[in-house]
LODRENBA-564594 format. One record per residue: x, y, z of N, C-alpha, C in turn; residue in one letter. Coordinates in steps of 0.001 Angstrom, whole numbers, plus 500000, padded with zeros to 6 digits. Layout:
// LODRENBA-564594
XYZXYZXYZA/...
***
This chain:
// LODRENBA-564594
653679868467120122654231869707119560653282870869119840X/653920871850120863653087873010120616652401873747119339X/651587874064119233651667875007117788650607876027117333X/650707876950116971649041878188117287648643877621116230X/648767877442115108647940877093113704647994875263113708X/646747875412113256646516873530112736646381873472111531X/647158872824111124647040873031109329645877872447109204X/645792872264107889644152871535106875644683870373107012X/644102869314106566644260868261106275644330868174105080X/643731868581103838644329869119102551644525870402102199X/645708870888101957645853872127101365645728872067100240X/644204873232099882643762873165098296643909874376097627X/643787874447096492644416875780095666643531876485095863X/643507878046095675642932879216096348642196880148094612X/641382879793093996641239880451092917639788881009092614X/640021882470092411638963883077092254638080883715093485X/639590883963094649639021883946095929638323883128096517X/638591881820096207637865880581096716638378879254097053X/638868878630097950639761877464098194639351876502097100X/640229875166096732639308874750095554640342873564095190X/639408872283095400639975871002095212640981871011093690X/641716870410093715642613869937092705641687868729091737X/642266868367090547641391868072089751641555866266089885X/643113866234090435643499864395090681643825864637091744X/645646863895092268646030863624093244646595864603094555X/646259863961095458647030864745096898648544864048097148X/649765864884097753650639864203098195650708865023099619X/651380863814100132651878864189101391652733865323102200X/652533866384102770653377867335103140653704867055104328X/654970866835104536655727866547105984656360867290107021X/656235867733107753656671868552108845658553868056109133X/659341868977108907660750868400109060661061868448109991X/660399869130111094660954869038112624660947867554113713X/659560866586112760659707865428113229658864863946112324X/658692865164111197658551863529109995657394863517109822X/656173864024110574655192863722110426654092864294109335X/653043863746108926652257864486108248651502865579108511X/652159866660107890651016868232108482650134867960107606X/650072867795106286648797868199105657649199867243104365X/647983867449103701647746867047102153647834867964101508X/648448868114099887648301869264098873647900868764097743X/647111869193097361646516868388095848647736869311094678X/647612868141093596648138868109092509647648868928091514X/647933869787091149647203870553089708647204869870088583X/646733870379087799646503869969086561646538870921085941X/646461871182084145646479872479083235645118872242083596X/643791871540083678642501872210084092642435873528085047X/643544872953086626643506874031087205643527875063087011X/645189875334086225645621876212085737644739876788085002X/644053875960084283642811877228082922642012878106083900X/641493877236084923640616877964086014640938879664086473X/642375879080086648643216880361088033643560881113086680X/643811880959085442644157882057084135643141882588083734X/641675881856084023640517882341083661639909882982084585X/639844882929085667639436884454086873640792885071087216X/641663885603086650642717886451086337642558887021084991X/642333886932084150641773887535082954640615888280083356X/639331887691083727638036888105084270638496889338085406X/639494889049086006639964890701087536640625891559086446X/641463890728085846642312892077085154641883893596085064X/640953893443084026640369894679083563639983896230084620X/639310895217085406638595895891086592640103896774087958X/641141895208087704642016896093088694643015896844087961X/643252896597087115644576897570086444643900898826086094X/642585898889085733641896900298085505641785901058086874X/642028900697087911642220901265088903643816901875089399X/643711903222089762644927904265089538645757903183090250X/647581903509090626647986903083092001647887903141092909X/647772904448093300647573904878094540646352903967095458X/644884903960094472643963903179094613644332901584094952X/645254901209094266645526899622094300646382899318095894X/647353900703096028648223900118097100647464900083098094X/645926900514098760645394901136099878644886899437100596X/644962898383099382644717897006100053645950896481100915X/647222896802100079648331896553100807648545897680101865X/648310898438102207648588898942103669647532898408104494X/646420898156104145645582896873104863646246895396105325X/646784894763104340647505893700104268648504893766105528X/649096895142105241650375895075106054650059895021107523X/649148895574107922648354895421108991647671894323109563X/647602893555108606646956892192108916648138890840109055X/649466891442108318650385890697108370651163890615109906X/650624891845110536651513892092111836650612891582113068X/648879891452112842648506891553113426648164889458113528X/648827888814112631648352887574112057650485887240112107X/650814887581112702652372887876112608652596886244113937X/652129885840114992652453884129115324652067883448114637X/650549883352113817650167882657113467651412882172112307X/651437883434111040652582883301109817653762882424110536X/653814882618111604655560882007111908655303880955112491X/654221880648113233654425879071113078653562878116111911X/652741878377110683652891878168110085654760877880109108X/655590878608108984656631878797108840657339877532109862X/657632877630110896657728876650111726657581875148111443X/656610875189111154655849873741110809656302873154109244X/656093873973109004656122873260107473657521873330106697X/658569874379107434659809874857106889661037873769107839X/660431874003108927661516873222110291662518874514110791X/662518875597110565663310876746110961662845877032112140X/663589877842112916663534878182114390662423879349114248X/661636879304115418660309880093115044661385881540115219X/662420881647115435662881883174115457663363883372114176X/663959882521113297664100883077111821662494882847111251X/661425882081111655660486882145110738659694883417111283X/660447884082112520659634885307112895660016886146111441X/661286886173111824662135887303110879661744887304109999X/661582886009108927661015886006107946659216886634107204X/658577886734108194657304887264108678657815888804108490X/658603889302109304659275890597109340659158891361108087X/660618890341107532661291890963105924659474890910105110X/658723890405105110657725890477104468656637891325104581X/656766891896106021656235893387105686657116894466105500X/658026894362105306658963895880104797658714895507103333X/658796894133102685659174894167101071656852894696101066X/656111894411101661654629895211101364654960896526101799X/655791897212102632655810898504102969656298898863101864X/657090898815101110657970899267099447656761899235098795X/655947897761098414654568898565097752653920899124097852X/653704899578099552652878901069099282653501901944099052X/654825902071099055655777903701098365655435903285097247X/654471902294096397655403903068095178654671904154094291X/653249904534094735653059906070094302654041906959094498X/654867907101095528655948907958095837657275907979094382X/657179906506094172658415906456093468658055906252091895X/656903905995091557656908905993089917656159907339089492X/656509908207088742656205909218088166656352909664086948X/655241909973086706655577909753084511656256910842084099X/657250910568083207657760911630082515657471912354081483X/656917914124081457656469914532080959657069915555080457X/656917915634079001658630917163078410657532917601076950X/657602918714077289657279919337076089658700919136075169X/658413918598073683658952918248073097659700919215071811X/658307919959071258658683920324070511657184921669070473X/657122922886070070656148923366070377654588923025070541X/653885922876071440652537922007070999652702920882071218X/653868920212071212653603918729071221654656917941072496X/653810917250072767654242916561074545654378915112074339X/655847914514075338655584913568075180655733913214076992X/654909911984076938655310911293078744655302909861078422X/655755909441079354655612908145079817655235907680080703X/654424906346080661653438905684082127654152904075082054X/653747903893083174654051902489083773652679901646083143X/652339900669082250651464900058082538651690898867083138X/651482897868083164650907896400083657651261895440082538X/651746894627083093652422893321081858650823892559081787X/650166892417082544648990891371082147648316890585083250X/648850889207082704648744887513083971650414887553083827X/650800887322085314651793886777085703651793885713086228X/653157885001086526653189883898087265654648884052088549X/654558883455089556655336883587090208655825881778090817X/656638881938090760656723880073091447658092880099092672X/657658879761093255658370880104094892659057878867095281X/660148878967095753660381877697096777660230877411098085X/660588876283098838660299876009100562661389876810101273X/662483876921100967663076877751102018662043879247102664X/661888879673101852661127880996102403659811880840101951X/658891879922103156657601880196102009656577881740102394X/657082882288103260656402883479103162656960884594102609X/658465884651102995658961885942102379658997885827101079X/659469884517100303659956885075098696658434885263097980X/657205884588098113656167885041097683655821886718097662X/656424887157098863656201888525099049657292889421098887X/658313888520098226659179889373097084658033889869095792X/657210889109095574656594889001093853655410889982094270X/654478889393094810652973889579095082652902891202095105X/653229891483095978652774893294097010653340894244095202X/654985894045094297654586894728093593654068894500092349X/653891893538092087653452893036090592651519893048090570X/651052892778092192649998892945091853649515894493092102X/650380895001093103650225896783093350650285897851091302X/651377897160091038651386897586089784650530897280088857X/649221896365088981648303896127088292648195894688087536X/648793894047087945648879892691087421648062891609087848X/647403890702087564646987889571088108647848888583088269X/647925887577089221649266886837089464648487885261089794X/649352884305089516648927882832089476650223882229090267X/649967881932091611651303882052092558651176880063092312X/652368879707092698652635878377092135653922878076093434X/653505877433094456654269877824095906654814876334095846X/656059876109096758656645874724096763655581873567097105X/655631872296096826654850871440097394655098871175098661X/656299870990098729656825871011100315656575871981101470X/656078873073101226655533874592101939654194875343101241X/653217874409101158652235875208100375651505875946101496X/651195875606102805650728876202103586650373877870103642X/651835878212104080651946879761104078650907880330102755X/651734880223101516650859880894100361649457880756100744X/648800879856101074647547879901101037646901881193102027X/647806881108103478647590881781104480647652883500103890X/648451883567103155648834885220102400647467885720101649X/647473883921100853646076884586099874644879885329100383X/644569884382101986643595884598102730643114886208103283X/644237886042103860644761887373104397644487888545103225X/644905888284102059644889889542100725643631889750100723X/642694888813100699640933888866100673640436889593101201X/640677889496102615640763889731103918641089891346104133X/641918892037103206642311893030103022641921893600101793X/640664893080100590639913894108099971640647893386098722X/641464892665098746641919892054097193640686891775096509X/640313891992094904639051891479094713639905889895094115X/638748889138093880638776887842093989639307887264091922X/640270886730091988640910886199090648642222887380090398X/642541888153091746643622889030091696645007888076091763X/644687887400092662646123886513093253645316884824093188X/645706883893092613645266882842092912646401882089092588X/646502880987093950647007879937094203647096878418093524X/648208877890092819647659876526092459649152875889092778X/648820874650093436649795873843093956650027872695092688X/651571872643092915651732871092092192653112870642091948X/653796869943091000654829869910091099655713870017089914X/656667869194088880657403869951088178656144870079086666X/655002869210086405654048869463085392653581871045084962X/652798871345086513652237872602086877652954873281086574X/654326873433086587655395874623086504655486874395085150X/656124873482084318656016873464082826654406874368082430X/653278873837083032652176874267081839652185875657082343X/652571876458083464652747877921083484653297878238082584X/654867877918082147656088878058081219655416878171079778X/654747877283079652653504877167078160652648878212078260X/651702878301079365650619878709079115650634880221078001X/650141880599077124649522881206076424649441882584076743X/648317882663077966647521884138078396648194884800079483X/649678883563079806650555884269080869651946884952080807X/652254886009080458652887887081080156654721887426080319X/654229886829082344655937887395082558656022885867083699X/656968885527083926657481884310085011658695884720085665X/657958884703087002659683884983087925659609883604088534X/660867883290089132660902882219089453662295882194090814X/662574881117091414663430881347093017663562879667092930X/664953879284092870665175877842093458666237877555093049X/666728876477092598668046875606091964668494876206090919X/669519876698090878670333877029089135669903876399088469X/669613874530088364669499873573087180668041874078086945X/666927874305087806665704874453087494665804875700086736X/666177876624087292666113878178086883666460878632085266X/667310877533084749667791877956083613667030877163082966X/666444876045082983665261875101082449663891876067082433X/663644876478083345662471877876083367663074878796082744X/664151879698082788664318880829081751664380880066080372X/664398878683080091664678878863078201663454878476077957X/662255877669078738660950877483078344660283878510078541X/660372879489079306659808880834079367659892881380078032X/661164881723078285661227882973077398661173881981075660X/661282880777075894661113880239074272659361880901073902X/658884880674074804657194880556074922656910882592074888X/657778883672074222657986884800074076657351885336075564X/657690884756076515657442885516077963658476885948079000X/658341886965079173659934887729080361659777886859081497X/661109886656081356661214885830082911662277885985083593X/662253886049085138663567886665085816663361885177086704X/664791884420086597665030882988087414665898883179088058X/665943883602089328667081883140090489667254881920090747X/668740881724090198669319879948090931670129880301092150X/671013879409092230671734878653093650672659879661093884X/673902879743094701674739880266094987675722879228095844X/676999879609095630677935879733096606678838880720096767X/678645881357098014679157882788098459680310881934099136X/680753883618098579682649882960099119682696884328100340X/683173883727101937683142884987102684685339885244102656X/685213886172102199686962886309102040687408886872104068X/688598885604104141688995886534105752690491886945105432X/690689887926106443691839888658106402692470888412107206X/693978888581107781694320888210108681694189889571109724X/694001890871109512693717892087110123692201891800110552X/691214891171110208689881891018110678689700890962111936X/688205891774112246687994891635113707687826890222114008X/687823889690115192687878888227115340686666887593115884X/686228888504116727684679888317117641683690888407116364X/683782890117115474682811890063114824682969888879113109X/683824888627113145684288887807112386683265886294112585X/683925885613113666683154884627113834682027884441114023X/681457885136114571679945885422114915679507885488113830X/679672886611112806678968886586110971678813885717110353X/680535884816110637680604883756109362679523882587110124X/679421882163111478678740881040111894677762881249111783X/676795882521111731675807883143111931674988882476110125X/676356883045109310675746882733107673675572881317107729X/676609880945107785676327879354107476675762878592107920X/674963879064109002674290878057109454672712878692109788X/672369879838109759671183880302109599670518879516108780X/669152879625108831668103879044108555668042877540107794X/669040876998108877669884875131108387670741875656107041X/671271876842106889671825876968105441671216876575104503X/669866876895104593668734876556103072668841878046103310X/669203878829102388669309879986101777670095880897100521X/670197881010099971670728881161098663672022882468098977X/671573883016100267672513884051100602673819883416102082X/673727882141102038674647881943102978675661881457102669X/676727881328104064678275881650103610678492880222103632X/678651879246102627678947878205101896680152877807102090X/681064878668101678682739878770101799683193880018101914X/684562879463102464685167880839103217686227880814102716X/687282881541102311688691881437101857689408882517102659X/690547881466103558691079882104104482692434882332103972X/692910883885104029694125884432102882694875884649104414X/696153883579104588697631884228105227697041883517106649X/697502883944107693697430883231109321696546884185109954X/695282882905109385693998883514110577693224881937111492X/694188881181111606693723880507112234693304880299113533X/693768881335114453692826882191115393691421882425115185X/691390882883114167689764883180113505689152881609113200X/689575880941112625689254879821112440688822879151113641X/689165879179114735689599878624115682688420878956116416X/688271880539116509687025881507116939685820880720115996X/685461880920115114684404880527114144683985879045114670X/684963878186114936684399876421115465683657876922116728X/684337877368117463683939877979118951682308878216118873X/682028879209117974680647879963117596679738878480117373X/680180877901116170679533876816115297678804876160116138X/679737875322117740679603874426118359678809874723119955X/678123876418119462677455877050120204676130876690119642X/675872876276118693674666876194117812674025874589117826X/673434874566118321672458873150118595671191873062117949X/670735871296117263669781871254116389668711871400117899X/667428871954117391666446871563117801666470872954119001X/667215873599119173667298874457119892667472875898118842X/668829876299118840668901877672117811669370877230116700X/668779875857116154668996875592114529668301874091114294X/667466875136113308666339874295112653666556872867111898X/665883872364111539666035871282110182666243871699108863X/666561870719108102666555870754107002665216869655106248X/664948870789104871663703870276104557662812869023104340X/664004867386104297663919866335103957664496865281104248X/664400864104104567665281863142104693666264862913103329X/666232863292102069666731863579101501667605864028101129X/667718865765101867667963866465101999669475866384102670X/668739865822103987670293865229104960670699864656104460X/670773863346103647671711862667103092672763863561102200X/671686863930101327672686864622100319674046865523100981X/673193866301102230674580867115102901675507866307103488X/675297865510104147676058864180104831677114863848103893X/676537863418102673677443862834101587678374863868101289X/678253865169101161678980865838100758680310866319101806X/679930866001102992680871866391103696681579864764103764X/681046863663104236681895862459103783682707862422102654X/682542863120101601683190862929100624684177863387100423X/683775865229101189685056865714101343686359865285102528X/685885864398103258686369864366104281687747863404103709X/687249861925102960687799860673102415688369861570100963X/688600862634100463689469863437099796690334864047100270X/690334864358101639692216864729102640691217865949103381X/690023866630102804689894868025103622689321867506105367X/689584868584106105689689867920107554688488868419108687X/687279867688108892686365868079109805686846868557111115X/686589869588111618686951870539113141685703870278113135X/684189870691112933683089870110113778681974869661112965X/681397868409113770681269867631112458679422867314113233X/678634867926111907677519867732111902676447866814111871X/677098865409111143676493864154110646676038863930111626X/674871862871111410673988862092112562673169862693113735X/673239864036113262672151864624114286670717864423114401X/670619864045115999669184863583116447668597865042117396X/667589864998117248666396865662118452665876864718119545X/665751865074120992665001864154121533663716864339121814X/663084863329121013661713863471121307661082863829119620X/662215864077118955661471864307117266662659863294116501X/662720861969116566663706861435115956663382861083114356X/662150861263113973661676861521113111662329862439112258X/662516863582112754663253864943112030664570864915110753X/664440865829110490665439865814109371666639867019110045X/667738866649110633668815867445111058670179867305111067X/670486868300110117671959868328110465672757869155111183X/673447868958111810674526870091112697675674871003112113X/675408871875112237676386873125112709678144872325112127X/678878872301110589679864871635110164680930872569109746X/681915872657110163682901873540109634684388872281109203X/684527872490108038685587871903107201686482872482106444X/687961872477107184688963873052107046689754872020105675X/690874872922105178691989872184104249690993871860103182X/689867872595102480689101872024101104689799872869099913X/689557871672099000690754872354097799689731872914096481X/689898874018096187688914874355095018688543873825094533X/688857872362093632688556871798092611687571870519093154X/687120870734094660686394869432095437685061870286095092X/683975868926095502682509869621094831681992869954095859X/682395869777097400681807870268098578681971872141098192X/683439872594097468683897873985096825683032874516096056X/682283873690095138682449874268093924680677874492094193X/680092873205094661678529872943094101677394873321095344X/676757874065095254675673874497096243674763873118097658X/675575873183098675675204872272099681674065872614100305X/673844873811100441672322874255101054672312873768102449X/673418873350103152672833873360104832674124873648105176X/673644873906106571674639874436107740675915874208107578X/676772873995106230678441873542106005678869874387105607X/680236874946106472681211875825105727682055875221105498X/682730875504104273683941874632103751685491875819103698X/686615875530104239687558876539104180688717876507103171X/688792877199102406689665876875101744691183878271101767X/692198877605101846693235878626102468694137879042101526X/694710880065101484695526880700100119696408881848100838X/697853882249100537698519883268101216697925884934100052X/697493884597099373697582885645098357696288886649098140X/695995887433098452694350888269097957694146888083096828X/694830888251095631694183887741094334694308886511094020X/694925885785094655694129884314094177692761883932095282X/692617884894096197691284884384096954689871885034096165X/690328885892095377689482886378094480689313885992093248X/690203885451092899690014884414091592689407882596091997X/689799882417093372689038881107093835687162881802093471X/686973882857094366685658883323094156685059883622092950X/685723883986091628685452884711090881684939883366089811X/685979882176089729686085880721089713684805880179089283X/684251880503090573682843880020091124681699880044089293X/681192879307088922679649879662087916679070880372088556X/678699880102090020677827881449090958678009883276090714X/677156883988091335677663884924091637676582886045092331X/676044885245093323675248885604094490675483886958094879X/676309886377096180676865887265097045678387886760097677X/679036888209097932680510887852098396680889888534099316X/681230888710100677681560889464101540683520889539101930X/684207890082102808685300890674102826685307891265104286X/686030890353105083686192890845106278687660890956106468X/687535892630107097688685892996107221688501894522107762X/689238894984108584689358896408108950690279897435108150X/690458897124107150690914897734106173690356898242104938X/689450899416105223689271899992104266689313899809102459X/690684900097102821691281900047101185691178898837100351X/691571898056101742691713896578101019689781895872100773X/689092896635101590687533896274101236687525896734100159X/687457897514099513686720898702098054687788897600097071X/688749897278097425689942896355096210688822894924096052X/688478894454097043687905892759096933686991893287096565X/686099894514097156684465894625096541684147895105094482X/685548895403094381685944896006093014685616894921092176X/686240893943092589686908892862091736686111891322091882X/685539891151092640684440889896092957683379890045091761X/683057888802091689682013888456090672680730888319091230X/680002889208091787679349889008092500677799890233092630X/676302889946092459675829891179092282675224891848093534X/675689890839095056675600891473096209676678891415097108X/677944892250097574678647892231098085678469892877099278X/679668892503100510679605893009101732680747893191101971X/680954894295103756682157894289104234681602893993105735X/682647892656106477682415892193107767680711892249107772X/680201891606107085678351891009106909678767889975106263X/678365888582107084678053887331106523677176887523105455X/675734887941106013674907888005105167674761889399104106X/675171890320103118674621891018102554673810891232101457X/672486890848101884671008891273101954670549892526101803X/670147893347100607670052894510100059668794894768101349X/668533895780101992667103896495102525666390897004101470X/665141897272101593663856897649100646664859899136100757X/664629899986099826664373900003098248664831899146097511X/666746898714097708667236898443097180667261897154096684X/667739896940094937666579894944094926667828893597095308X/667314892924095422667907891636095699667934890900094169X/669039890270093687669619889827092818671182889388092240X/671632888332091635672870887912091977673443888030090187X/674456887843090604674777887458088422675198886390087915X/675482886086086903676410885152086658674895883830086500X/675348882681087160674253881337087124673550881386088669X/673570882953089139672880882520090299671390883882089483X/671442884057088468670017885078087971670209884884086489X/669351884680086272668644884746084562667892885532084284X/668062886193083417667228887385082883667328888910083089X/666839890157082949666819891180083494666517891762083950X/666657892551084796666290893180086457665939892236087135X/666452893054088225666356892334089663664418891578090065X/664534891124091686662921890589091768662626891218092638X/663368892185093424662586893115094333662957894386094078X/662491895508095409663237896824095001663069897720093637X/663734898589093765663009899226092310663453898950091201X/664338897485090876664387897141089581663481896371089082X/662828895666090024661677895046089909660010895640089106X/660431896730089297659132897848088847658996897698087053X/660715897553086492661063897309085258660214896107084811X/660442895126085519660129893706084899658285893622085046X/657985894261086136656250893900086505655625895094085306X/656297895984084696655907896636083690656103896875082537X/655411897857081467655457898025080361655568899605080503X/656653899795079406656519901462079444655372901919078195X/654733902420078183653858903162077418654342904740076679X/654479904561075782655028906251075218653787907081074629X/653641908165074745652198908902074479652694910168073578X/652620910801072886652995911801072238651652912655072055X/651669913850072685649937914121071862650117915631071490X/649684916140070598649358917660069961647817918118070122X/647950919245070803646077920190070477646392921186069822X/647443922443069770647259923101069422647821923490067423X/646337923210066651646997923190064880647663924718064695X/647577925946065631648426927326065136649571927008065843X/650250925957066384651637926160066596652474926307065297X/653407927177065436654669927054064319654682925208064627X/655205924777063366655523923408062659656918923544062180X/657597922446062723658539921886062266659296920349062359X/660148920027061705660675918689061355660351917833063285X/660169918301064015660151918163065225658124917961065439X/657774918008064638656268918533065261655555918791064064X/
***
């Protein structure tokens, strides 16, 4: 295997600006492109954890007393180091994710625009200041929630970290990053890099482990706010131990996006989007097109979309999926639907690489005739499967979607105007599109879904995010005792 980066042989937690053995066990981290062992990650412990809460307490003081403007000048360093350290990040990404080094480029990408937003944000937070009443003023400031925690999953191990990091620690926070076991690599590589770029040391620290580590964050005491990125079932298990434990926590779960087709839809750009969603980054992504509900005679389009699908080859322009596990589970789900009447047009199971038979891959699956009430419909598959489900009516393709516990994202292809702003009205959904598989908010704007695909309030990027990484502070102050006085003052 080619590859610019050689991993460690153990990947160890990063605390206090200092790499740093785990207190017990290592497990195995496996490369999904062909099975093998990239590295070791040690196991945390709440010892760890006291460690990485105790030189985060010890930075606090020192960095939140420092203005913003002052704080962001590491991240325009960073960002510079991210571009300039930009193969290395992606095949790290590569290796440890199994994605095509061109989405783990991209992903490298999206992660310096979401650090370019933290250096705007002197631009964008500004205290509000009103004379109130004669003599007497009131404003408001942004402070700093404290120790945070952030806990990431393997699909994105560079970008969703750098959903959290660039503003929670720009805004003055100390952060205790808690990265998948399956992708601990990257995080470590970010931490490095932050150092590297003037971070002082117990700003950002790293601790690996698995569902323990994440509980004793959920507990811990001296830690403030918890965002969190993975499974609905996990996410809502983290928002009620969070917030039982009186700490804000914003949990993104799962999704299934419903892409609505029209029979007026373009047909080229049609297929291209929908194959494009569903099968990007092996469909481990929380924003891909899962199911499609095809309203009236577009089986032309349908027809177009297999065409695209069966353009897409493992090991070439589509990656693995994260586990041997992993494949089964998708396998099963399309067997299942299959021996329930719905009807495979191209069928993904049993995909090999030559030369990585080791690998974890599934192919490029499109499954026509699925009936709402099947769980391939209903329940989050996470790889490369679109499932179709067909209806003559626009409002029942919006009530199939609406249906959904999810409520990610929902797109609407169609060259019709009117009839876009009607589906975008009425979807349950807190990121919608028109003819975009994927719609993916750009920096400013934040990324976040409703319903059981987000817990809690405000978004995790963008400027709703600014809400959650802070505290508003209210100040009222009087100098002058000869002002006229009144009920006001």
């Amino acid at each position: 295997m080619s590859t610019i980066f050689e991993a460690p042989a153990i990947t160890k937690n990063f605390i206090n600006g200092e790499l740093a053995n785990g207190q017990t066990d290592t497990i195995d981290v496996l490369s999904p492109l062909d099975g093998h062992v990239l590295s070791k990650v040690v196991i945390s412990t709440k010892v760890d954890l006291d460690e990485a809460v105790k030189a985060a307490k010890a930075a606090f003081p020192a960095w939140s007393g420092l203005t913003l403007k002052e704080r962001v000048q590491v991240f325009f360093r960073f960002r510079t180091l991210l571009e300039k350290n930009i193969e290395t990040i992606t095949d790290i990404v590569h290796q440890e994710n199994g994605k095509i080094k061109s989405e783990a480029r991209a992903e490298v990408l999206k992660g310096i625009e979401l650090t370019e937003f933290a250096c705007s944000l002197p631009q964008m937070i500004n205290d509000e200041i009103q004379e109130v009443s004669k003599g007497v003023e009131c404003r408001t400031t942004h402070v700093p929630v404290g120790i945070v925690a952030s806990i990431t999953p393997f699909n994105f191990p560079a970008m969703v970290p750098l959903w959290t990091i660039p503003n929670a620690v720009a805004l003055g926070n100390c952060m205790i990053l808690k990265p998948s076991e399956q992708t601990p690599i990257s995080a470590i590589k970010i931490a490095e890099l932050l150092k590297e770029a003037g971070l002082p040391d117990g700003v950002l620290n790293v601790v690996h482990g698995n569902k323990q580590i994440v509980e004793d964050i959920c507990d811990h005491p001296d830690i403030e706010a918890v965002s969190f990125v993975g499974s609905t079932k996990v996410a809502k298990l983290i928002y009620q131990r969070a917030t039982f434990n009186l700490k804000r926590c914003v949990a993104l779960g799962g999704a299934k996006n419903h892409l609505i087709v029209l029979p007026d839809a373009h047909v080229d750009m049609t297929a291209t989007n929908v194959a494009a969603s569903m099968s990007g980054c092996a469909g481990q992504r929380c924003m891909a097109a899962s199911a499609m509900v095809a309203v009236g005679k577009v089986d032309h389009i349908i027809q177009r979309i297999c065409e695209e699908a069966q353009k897409i080859k493992v090991g070439d322009n589509l990656g693995s999926v994260i586990s041997g596990e992993a494949k089964e589970r998708i396998e099963n789900y399309i067997t299942e639907a299959e021996n329930q009447g719905a009807k495979v047009l191209v069928d993904g199971r049993n995909a090999t690489v030559a030369g990585k038979e080791g690998g974890f891959y599934v192919g490029t699956t499109v499954i026509d005739y699925v009936k709402p009430g099947m769980k391939i419909a209903t329940e989050e598959v996470f790889g490369p499967v679109l499932s179709i489900m067909r209806t003559e009516d626009i409002d029942e393709a919006i009530r199939i979607e609406n249906n959904s516990n999810y409520g990610n994202a929902s797109s609407v292809f169609t060259q019709n105007g009117s009839l876009a702003n009607y589906v975008m009205d009425r979807v349950s959904a807190g990121m919608v599109g028109v003819n975009i598989g994927v719609p993916v908010p750009r920096e400013p704007f934040s990324f976040g879904g409703w319903n059981e695909s987000r817990f809690g309030v405000n978004d995790i990027t963008g400027k709703s995010s600014i809400h959650f990484w802070t505290k508003l502070k209210k100040r009222t102050t009087k100098w002058n005792p000869e002002a006229r006085t009144n009920w006001m003052s």
